[in-house]
N, C-alpha and C positions, 0 to 999 in steps of 0.2 A: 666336633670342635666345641669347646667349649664358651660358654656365653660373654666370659670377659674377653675372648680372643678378637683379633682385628681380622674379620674376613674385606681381603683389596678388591672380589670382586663383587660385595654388597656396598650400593649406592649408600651413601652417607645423608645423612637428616638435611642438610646443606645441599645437598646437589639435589636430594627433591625440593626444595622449595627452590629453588633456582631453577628448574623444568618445570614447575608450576607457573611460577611469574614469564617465562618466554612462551607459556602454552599460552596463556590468559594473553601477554600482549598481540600473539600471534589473532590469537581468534579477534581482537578488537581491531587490531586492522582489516582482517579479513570483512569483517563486519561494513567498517567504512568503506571499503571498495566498492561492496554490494550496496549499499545505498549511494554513494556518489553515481556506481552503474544505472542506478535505478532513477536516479534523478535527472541522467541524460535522457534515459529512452522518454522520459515525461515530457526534459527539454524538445528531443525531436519530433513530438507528436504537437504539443502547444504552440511552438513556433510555427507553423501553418494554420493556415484560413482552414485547411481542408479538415487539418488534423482537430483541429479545434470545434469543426463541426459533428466531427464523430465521436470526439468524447460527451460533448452535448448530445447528442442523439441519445448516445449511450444510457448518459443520467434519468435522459427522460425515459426512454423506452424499462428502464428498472424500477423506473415512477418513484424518483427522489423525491420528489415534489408532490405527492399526492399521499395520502392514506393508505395503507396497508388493508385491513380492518372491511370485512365485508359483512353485510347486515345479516342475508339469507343465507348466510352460510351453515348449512347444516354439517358437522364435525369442525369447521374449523381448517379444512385442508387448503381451501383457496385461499383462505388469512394467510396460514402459514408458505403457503408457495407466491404471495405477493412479497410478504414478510422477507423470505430467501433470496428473494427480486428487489429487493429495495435494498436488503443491509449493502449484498455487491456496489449497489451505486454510492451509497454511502462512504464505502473503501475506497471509490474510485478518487469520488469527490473528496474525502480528506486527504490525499495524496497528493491531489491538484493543489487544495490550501497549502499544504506541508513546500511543497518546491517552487511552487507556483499562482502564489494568491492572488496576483494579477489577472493572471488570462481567463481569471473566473468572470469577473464584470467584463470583460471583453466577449466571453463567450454568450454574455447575458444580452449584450449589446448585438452582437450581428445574429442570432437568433432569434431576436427583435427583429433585428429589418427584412429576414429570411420572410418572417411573420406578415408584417408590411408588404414585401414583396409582391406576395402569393395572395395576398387581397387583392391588388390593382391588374 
């Protein structure tokens, strides 16, 4: 065939940019589902005392709060395997901010008194 001919069963420049734009809207909802999903499971774990205690456990046992960086460290590998333990809590913990910047001070607070507790 030749190149000026009209072939019906080649897509037209039109109807690819039109599968373009329903791919692209397609994948951005897809997108928002997956985060609004992701923001329930945060909801069902924060909204509990219990759940609240083990994402705190969590942060700490990753040692958000502490140093990475070990003095004696000859190569470098325990930095870097504290380092791999901290960024995780780091994800967790900005994920808490991102859906749920409240239950951060709340988790701050009865982990305080958990603190308190176990002294008396």
């Amino acid at each position: 065939m030749a190149n000026d001919e009209f072939d019906p069963d080649e897509p037209l420049e039109e109807d690819l940019e039109v599968d373009e734009k329903a791919e692209k809207k397609k994948a951005k909802k897809k997108a928002r589902k997956a985060k609004a999903t992701e923001q329930l499971k945060y909801k069902a774990v924060l909204d509990t005392y219990q759940g609240r205690e083990l994402i705190w456990d969590i942060l700490s046992h990753s040692k958000v709060f502490q140093q990475s960086y070990v003095a004696d460290d000859q190569g470098g590998r325990k930095s870097a395997f504290n380092e791999g333990r901290r960024h995780e809590g780091m994800w967790l913990m900005a994920n808490v901010f991102t859906y749920y910047p409240e239950s951060y001070s709340l988790m701050q607070q009865e982990a305080t008194d958990r603190e308190e507790a176990a002294k008396k």
